[in-house]
C-alpha positions in Angstrom: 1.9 10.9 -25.2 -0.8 8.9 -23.1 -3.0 10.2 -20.8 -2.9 8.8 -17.5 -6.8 8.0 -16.6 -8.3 10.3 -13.3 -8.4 8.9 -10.3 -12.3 7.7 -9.7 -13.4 8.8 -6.2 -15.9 7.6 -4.2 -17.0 9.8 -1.2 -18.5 8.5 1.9 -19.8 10.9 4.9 -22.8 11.2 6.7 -22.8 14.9 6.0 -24.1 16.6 3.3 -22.3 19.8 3.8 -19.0 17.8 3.9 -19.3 16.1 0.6 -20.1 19.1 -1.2 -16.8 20.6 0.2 -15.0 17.6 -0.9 -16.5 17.3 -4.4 -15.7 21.4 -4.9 -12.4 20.8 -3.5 -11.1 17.8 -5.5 -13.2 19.0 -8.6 -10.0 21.7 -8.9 -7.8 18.7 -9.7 -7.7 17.4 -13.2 -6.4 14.1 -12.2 -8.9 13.6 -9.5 -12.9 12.4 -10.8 -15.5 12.6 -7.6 -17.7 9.5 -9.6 -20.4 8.9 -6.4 -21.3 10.1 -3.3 -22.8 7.3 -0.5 -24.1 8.9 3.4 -23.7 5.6 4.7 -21.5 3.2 5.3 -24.4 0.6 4.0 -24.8 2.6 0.6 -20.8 3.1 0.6 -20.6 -0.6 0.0 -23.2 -0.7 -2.4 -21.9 2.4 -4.3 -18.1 0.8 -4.5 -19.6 -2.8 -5.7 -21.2 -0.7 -8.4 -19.1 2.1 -9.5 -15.4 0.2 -9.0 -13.8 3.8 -7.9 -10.2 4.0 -7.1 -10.1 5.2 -3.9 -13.5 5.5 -1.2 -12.7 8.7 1.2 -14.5 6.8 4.3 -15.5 9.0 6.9 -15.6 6.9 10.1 -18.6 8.1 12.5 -21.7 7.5 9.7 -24.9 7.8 12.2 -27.3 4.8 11.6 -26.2 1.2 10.1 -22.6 0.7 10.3 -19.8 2.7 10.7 -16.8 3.5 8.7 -14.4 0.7 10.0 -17.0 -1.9 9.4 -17.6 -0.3 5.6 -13.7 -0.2 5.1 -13.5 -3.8 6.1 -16.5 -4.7 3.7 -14.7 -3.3 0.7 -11.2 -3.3 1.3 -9.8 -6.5 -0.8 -12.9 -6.0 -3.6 -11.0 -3.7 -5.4 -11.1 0.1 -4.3 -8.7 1.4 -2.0 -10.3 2.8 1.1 -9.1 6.1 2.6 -9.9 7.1 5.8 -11.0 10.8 6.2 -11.8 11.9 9.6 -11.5 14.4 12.6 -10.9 11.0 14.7 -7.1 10.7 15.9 -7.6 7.8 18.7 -5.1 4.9 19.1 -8.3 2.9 19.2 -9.8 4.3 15.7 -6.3 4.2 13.8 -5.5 0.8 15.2 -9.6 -0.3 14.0 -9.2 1.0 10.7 -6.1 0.1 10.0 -6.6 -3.4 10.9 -10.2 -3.6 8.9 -8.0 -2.7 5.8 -8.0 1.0 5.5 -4.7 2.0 3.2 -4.4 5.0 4.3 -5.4 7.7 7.6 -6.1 11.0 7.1 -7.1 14.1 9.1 -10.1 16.7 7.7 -7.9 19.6 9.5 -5.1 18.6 6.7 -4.2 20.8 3.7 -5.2 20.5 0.6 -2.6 19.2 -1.1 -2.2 16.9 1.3 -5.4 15.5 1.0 -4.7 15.3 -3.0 -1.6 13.3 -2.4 -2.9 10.8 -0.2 -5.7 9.7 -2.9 -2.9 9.5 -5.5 -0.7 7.6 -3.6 -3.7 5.6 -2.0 -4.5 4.7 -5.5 -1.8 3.1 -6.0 -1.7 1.3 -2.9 1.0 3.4 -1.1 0.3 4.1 2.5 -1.0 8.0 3.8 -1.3 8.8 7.0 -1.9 12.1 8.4 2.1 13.3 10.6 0.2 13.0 14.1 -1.5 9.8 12.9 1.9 8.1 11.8 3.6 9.5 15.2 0.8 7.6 16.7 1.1 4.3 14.9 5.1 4.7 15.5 4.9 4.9 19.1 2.2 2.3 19.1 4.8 -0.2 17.0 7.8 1.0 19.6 5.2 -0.1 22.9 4.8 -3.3 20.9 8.0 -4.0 21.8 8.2 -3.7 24.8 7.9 -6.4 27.1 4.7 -7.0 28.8 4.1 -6.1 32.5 3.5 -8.8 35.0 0.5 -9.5 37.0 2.5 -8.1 40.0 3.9 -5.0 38.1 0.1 -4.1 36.7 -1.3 -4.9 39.9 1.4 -1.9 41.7 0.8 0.4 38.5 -3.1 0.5 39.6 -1.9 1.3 42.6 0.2 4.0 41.8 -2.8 5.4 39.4 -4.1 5.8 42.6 -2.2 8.2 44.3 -0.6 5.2 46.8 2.6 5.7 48.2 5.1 2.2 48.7 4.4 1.9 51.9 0.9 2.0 51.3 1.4 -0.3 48.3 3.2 -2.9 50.1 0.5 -2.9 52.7 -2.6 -3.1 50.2 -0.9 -6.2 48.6 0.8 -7.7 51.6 4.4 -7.5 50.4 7.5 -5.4 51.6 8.4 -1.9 50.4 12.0 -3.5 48.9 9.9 -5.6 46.7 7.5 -2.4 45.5 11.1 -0.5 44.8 12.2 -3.8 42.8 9.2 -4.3 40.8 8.6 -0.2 40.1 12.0 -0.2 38.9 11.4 -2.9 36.3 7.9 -1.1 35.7 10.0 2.3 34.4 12.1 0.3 32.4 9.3 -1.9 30.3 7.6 1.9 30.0 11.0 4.1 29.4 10.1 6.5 32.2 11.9 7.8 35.3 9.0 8.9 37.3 5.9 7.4 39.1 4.1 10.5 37.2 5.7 9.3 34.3 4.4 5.5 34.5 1.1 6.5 35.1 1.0 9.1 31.9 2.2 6.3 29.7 0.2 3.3 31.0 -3.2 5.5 30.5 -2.0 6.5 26.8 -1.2 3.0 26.4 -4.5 1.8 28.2 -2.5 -0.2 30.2 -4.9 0.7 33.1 -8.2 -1.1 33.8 
């Protein structure tokens, strides 16, 4: 019978305390080898050129010198797979990591044995991503798809943002109430609400709002 070979783990966090969690933690799983440790994202670069792990658990705030997107983008493609490990659950931050080349998105408040699954399937170049991270990225894919609002239709929705009624609308950019009505009723359809309340919720979580 062969012996599949551990994973080798690189750990990357600014904290101290953290890694030595980490390295306890994944030091209970035979298949799982912590070979470095880097508090940087600087030294995480260095340590991956040099060590060749598997997987680099990338925490993405790393104080001074660059932070974890800019490391992830500096190694992703030279070999390692880069995990993101982080209390961070923005749009923004997913959307920055995932676009430097992170394979995967995790969550320090997961379990255990989630965070073991994700480096094994990370190492092997399968996507993990922490549930509320992946309902983020879905419902960032499904406003992708929706069509864009026109100059008009953002100009009204700032409006709205503001507490303006259509009358007051229609007077603040010199058009009639009928044409606020028309154009709000094409802005709940491109956003799939119902509600002014509504279109103002989503345009903020979609930063759809200057």
């Amino acid at each position: 019978m062969t012996t599949r070979a551990p994973v080798r783990v690189l750990l990357c966090d600014d904290h101290l305390v953290v890694r030595a969690g980490l390295l306890a933690l994944l030091s209970s799983e035979p298949d799982i080898e912590v070979v470095g440790e880097a508090g940087t994202g600087e030294e995480a670069v260095a340590t991956a050129a040099k060590l060749r792990p598997n997987v680099v658990l990338m925490d993405l705030q790393l104080g001074d010198g660059i932070d974890g997107v800019e490391a992830t983008r500096r190694i992703a493609g030279t070999g390692p797979h880069v995990l993101v490990l982080t209390t961070y659950d923005t749009d923004a931050d997913i959307t920055r990591a995932i676009a430097a080349g992170a394979t995967g998105y995790l969550l320090k408040a997961e379990r255990p044995e989630e965070l073991f699954a994700a480096i094994r399937s990370a190492a092997q170049g399968r996507t993990a991503l922490s549930p509320p991270v992946a309902s983020r990225v879905m419902a960032q894919l499904r406003g992708a798809g929706r069509p864009a609002l026109t100059d008009r239709e953002s100009e009204i929705l700032a409006q709205l943002a503001h507490g303006l009624g259509n009358r007051e609308i229609a007077r603040a950019l010199f058009i009639s109430e009928a044409t606020v009505k028309t154009h709000l009723g094409r802005i709940y359809a491109k956003l799939g609400v119902d509600t002014r309340a509504g279109a103002v919720a989503v345009a903020k979580e979609q930063r759809l709002l200057p």
